[in-house]
mmCIF file of the N, C-alpha and C atoms, coordinates in Angstrom:
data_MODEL
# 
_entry.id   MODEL 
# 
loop_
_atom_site.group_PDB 
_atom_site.id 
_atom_site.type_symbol 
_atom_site.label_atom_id 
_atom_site.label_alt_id 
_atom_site.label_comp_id 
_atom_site.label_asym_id 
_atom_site.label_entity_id 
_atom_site.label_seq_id 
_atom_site.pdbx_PDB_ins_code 
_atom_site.Cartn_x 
_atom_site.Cartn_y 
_atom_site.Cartn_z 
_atom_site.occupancy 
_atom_site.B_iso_or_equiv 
_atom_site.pdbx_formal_charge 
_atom_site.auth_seq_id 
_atom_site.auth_comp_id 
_atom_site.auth_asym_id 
_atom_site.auth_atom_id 
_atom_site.pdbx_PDB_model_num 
ATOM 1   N N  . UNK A 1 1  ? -13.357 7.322  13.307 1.00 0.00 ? 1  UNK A N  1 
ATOM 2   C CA . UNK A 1 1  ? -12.385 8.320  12.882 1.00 0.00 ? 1  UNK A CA 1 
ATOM 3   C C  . UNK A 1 1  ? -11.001 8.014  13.455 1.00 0.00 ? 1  UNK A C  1 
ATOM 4   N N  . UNK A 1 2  ? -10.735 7.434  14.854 1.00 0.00 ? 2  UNK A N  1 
ATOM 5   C CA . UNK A 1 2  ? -9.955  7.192  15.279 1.00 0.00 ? 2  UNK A CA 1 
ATOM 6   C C  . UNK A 1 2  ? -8.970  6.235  14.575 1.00 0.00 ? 2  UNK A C  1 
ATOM 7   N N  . UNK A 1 3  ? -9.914  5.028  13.969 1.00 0.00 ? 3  UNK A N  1 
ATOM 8   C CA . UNK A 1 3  ? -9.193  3.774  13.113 1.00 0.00 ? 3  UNK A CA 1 
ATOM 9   C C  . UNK A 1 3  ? -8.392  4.612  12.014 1.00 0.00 ? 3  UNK A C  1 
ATOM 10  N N  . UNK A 1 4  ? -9.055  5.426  11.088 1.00 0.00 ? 4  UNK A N  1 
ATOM 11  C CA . UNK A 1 4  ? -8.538  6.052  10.016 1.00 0.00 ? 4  UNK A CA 1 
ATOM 12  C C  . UNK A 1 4  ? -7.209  6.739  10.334 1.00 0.00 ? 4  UNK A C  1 
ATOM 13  N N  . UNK A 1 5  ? -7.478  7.518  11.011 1.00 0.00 ? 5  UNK A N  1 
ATOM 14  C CA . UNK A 1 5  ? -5.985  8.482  11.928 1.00 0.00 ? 5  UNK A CA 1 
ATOM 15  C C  . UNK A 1 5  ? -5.002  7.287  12.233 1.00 0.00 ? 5  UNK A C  1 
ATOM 16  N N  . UNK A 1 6  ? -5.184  6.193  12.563 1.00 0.00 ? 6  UNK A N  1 
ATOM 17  C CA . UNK A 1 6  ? -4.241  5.167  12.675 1.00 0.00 ? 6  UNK A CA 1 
ATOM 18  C C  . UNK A 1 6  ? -3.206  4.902  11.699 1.00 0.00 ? 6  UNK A C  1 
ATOM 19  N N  . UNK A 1 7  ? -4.623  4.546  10.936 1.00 0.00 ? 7  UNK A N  1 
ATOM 20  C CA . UNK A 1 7  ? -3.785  4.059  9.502  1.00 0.00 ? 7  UNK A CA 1 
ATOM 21  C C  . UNK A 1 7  ? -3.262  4.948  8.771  1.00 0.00 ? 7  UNK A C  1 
ATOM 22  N N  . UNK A 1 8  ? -3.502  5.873  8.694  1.00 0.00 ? 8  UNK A N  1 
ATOM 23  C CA . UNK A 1 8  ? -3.142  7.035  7.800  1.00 0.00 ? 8  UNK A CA 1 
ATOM 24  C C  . UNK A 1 8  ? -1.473  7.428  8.704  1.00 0.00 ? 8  UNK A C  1 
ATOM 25  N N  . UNK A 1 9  ? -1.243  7.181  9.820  1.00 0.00 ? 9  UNK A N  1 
ATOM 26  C CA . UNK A 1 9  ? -0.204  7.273  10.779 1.00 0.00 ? 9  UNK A CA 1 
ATOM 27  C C  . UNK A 1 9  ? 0.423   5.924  10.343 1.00 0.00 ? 9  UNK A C  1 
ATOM 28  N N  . UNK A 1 10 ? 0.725   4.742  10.310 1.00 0.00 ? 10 UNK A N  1 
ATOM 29  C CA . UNK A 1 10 ? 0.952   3.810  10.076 1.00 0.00 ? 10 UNK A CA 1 
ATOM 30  C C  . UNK A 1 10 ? 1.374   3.720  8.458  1.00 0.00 ? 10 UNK A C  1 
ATOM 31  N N  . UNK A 1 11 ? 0.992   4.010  7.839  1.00 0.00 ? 11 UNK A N  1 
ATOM 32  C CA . UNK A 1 11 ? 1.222   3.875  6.514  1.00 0.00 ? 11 UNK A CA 1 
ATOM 33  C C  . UNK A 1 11 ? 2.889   4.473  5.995  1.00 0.00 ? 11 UNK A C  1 
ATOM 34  N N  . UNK A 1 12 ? 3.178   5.788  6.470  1.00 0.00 ? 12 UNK A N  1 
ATOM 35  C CA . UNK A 1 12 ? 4.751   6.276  6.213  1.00 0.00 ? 12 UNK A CA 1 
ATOM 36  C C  . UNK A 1 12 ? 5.463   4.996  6.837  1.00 0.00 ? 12 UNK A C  1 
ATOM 37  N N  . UNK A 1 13 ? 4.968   4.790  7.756  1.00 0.00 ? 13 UNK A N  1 
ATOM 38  C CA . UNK A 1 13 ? 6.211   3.771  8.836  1.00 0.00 ? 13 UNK A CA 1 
ATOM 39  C C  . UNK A 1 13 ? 6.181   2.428  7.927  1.00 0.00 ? 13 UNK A C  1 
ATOM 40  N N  . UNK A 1 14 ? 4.964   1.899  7.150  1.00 0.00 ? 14 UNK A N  1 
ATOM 41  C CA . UNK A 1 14 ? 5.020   0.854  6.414  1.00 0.00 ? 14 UNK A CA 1 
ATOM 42  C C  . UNK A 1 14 ? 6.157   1.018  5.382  1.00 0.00 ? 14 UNK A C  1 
ATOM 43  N N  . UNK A 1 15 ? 5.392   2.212  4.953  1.00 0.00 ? 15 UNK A N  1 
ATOM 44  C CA . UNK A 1 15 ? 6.502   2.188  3.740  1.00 0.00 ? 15 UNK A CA 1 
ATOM 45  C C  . UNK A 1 15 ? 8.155   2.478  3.879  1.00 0.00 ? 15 UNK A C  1 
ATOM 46  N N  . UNK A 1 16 ? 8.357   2.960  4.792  1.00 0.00 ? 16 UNK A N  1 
ATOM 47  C CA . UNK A 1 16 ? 10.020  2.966  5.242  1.00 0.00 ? 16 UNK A CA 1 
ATOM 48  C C  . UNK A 1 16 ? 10.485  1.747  5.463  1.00 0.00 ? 16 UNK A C  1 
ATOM 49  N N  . UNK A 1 17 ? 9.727   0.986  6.151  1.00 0.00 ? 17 UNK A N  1 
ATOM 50  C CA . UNK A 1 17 ? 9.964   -0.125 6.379  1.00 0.00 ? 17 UNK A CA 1 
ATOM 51  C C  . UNK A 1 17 ? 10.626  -1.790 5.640  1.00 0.00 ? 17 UNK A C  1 
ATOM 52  N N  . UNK A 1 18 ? 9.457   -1.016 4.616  1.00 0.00 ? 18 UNK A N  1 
ATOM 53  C CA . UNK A 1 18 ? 9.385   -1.665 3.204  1.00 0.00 ? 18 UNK A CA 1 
ATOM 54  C C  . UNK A 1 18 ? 10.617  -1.432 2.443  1.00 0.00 ? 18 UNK A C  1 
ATOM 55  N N  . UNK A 1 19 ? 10.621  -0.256 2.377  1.00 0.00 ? 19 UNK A N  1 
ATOM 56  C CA . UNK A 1 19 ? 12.006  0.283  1.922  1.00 0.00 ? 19 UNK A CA 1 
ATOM 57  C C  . UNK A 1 19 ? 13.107  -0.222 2.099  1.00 0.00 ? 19 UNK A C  1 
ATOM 58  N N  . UNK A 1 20 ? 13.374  -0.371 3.696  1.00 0.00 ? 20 UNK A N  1 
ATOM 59  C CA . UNK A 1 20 ? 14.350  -0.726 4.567  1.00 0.00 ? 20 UNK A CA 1 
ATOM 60  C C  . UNK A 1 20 ? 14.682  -1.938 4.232  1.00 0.00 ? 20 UNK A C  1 
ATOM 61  N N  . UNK A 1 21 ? 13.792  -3.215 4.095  1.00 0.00 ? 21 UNK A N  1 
ATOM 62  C CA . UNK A 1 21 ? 13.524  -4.658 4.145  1.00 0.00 ? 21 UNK A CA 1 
ATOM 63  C C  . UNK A 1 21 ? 14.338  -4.586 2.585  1.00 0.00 ? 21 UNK A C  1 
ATOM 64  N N  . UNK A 1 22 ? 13.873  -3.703 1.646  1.00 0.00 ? 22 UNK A N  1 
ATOM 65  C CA . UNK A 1 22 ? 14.297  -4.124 0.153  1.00 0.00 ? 22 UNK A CA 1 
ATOM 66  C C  . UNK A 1 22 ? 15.685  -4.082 -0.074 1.00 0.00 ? 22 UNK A C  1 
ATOM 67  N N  . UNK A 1 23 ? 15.956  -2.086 0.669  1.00 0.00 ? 23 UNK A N  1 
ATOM 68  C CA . UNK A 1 23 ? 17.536  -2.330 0.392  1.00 0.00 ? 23 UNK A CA 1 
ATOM 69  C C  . UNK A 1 23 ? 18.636  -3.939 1.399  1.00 0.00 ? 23 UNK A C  1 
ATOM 70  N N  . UNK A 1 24 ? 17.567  -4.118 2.119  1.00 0.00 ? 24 UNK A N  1 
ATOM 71  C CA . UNK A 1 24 ? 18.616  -5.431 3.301  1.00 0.00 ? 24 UNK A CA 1 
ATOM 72  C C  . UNK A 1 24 ? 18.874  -6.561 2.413  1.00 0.00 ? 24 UNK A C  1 
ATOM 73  N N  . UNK A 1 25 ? 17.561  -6.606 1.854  1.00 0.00 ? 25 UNK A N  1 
ATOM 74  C CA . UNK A 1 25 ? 17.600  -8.141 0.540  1.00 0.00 ? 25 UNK A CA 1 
ATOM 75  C C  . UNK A 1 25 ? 18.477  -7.625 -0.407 1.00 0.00 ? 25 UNK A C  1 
ATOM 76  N N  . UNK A 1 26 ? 18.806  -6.416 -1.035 1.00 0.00 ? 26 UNK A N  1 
ATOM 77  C CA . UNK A 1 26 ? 19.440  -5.923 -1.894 1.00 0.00 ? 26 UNK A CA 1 
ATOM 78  C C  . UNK A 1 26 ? 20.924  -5.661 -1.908 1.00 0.00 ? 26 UNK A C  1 
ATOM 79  N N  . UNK A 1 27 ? 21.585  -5.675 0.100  1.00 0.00 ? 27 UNK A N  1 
ATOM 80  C CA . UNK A 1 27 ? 22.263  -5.821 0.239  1.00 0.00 ? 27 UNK A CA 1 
ATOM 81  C C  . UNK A 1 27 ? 23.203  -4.475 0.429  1.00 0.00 ? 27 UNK A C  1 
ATOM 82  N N  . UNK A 1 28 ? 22.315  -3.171 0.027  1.00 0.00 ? 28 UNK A N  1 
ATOM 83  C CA . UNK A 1 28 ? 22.931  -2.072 0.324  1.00 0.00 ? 28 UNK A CA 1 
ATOM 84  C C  . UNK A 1 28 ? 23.192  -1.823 1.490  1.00 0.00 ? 28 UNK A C  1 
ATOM 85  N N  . UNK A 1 29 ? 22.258  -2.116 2.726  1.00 0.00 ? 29 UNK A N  1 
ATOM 86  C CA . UNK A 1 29 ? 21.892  -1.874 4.223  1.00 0.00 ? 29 UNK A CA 1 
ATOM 87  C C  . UNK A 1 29 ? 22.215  -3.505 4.704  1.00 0.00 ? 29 UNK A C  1 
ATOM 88  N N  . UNK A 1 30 ? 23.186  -3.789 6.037  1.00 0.00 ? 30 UNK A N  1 
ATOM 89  C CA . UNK A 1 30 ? 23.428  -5.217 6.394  1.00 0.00 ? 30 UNK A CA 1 
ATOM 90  C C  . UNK A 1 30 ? 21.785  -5.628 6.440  1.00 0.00 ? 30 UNK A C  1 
ATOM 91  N N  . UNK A 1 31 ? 21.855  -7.002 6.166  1.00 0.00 ? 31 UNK A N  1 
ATOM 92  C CA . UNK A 1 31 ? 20.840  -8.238 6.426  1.00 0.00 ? 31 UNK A CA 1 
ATOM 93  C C  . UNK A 1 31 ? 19.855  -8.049 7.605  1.00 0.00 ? 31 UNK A C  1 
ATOM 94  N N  . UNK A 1 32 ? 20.732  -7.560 8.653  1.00 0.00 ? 32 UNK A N  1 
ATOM 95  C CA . UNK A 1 32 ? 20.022  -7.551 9.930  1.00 0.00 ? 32 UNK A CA 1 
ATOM 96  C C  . UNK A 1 32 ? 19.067  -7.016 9.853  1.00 0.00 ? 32 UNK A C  1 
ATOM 97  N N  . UNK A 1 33 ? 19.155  -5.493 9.170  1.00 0.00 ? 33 UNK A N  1 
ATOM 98  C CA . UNK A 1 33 ? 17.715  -4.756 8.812  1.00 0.00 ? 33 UNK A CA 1 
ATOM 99  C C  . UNK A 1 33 ? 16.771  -5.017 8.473  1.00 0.00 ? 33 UNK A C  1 
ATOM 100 N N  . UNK A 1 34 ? 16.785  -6.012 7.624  1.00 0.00 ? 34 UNK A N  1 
ATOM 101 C CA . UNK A 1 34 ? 15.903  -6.785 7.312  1.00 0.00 ? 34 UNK A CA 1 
ATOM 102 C C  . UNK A 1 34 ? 15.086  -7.919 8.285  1.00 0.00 ? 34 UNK A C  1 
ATOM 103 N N  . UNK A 1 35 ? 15.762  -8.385 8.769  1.00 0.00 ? 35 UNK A N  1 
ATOM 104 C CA . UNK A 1 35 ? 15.333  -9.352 9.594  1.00 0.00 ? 35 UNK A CA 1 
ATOM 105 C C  . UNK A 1 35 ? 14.712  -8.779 10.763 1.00 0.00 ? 35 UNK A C  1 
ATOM 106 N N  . UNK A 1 36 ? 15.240  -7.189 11.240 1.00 0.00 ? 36 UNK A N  1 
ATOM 107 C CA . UNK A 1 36 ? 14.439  -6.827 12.230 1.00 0.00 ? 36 UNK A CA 1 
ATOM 108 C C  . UNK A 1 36 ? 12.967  -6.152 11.707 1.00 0.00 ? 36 UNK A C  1 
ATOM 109 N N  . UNK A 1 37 ? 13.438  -5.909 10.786 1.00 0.00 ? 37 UNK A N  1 
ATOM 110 C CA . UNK A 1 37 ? 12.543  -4.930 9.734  1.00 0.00 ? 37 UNK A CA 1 
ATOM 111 C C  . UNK A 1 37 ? 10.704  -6.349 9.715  1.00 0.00 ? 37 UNK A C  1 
ATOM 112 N N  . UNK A 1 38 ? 11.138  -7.287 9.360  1.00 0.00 ? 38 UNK A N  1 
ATOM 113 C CA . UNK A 1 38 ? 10.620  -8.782 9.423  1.00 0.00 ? 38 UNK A CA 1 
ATOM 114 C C  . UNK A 1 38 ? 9.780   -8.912 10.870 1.00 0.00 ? 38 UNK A C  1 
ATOM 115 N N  . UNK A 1 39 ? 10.415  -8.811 11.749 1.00 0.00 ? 39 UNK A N  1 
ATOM 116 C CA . UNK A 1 39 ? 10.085  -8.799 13.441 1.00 0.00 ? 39 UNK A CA 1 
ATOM 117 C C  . UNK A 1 39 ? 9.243   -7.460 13.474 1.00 0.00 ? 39 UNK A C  1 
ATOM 118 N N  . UNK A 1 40 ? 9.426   -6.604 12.933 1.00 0.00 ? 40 UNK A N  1 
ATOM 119 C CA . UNK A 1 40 ? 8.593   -5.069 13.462 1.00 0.00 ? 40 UNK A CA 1 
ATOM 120 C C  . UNK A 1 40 ? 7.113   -5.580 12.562 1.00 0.00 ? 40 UNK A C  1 
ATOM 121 N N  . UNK A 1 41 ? 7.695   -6.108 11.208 1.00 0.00 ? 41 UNK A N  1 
ATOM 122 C CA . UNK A 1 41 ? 6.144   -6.400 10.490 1.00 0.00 ? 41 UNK A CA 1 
ATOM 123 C C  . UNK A 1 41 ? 4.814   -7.399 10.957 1.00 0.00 ? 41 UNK A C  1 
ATOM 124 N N  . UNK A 1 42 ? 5.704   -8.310 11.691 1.00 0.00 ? 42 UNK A N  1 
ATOM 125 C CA . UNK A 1 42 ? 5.061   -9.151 12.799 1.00 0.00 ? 42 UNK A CA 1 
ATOM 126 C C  . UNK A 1 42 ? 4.123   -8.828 14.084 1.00 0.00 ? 42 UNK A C  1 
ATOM 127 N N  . UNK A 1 43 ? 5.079   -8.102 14.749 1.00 0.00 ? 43 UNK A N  1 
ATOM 128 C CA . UNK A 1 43 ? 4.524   -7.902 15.750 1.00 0.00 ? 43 UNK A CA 1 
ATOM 129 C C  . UNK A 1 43 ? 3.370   -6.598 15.449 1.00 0.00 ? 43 UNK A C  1 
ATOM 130 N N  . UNK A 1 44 ? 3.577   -5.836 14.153 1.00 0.00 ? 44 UNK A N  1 
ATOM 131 C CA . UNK A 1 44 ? 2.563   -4.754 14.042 1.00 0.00 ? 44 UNK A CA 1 
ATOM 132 C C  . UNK A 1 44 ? 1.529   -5.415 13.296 1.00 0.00 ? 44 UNK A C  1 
ATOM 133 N N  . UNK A 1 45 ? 1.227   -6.514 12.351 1.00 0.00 ? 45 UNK A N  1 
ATOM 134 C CA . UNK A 1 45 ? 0.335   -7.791 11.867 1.00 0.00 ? 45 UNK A CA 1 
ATOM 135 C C  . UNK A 1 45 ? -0.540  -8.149 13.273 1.00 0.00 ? 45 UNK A C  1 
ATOM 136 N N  . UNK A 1 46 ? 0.294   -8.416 14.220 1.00 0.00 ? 46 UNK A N  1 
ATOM 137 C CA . UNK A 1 46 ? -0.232  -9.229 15.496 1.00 0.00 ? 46 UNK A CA 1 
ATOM 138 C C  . UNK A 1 46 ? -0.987  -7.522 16.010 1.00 0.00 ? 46 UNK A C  1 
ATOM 139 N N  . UNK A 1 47 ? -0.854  -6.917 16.423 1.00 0.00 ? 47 UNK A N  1 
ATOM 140 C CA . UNK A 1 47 ? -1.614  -5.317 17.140 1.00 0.00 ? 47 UNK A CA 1 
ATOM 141 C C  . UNK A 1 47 ? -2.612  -5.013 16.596 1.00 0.00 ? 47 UNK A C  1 
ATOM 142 N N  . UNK A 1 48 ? -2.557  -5.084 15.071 1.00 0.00 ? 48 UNK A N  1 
ATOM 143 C CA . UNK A 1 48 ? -3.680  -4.557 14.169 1.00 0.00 ? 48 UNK A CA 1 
ATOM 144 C C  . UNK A 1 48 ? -4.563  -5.999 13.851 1.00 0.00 ? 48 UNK A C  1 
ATOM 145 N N  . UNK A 1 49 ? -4.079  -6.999 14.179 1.00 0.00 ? 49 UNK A N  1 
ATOM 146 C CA . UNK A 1 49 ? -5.379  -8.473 13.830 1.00 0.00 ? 49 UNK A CA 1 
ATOM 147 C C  . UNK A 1 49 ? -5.879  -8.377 15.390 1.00 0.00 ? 49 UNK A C  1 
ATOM 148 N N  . UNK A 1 50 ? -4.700  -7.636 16.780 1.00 0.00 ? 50 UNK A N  1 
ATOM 149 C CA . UNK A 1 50 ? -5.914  -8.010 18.068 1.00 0.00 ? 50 UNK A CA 1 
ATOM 150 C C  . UNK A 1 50 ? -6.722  -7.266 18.361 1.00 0.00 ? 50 UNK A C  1 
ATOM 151 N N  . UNK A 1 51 ? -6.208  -5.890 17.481 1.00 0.00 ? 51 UNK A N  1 
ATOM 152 C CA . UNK A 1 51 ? -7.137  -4.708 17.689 1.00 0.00 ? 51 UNK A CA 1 
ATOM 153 C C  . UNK A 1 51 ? -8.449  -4.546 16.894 1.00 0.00 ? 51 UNK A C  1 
ATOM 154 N N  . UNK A 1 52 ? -8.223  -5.058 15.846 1.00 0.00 ? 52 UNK A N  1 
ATOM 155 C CA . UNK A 1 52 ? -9.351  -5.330 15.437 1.00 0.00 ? 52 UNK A CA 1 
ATOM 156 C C  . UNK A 1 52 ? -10.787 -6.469 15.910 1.00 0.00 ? 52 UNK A C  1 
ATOM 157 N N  . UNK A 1 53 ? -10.169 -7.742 16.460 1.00 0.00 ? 53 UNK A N  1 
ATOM 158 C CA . UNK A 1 53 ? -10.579 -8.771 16.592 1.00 0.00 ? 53 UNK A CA 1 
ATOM 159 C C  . UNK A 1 53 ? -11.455 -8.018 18.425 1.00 0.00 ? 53 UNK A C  1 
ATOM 160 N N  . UNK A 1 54 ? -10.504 -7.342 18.721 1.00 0.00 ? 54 UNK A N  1 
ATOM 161 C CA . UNK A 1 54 ? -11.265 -7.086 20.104 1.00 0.00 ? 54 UNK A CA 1 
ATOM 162 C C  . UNK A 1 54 ? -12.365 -5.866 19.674 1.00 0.00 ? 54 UNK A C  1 
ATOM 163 N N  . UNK A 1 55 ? -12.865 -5.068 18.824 1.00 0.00 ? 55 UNK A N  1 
ATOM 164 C CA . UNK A 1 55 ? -13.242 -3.916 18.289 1.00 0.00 ? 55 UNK A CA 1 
ATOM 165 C C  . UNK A 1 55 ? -14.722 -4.680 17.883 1.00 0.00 ? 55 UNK A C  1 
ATOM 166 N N  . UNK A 1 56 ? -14.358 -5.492 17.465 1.00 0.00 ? 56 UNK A N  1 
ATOM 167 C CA . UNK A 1 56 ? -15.750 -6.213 16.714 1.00 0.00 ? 56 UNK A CA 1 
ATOM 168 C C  . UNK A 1 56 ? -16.707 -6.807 18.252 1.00 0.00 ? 56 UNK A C  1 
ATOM 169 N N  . UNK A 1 57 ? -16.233 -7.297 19.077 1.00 0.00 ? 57 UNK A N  1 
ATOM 170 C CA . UNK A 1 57 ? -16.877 -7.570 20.343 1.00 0.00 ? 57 UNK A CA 1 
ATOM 171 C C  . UNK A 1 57 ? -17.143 -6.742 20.734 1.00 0.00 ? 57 UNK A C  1 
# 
């Protein structure tokens, strides 16, 4: 139940994110947004592949 509550928490922040990344490529919001926007998707890829990977052990 805990995993679910995660994701279900995680999911608004994706999608803002997403958001964020489109208008940066789009050029409404500077570049940078994007690129940090890029770095936040990373490092939350990397949390959710160690959290999982340690869950299964």
């Amino acid at each position: 139940m805990e995993r679910k509550r995660l994701y279900r928490l995680l999911l608004p922040v994706v999608i803002v994110l997403a958001f964020l990344y489109t208008l940066g490529l789009a050029g409404v919001v500077p570049f940078t947004v994007s690129y940090y926007t890029t770095i936040i998707f990373i490092f939350l890829f990397l949390f959710l592949w160690w959290e999982a990977r340690f869950r299964r052990n």
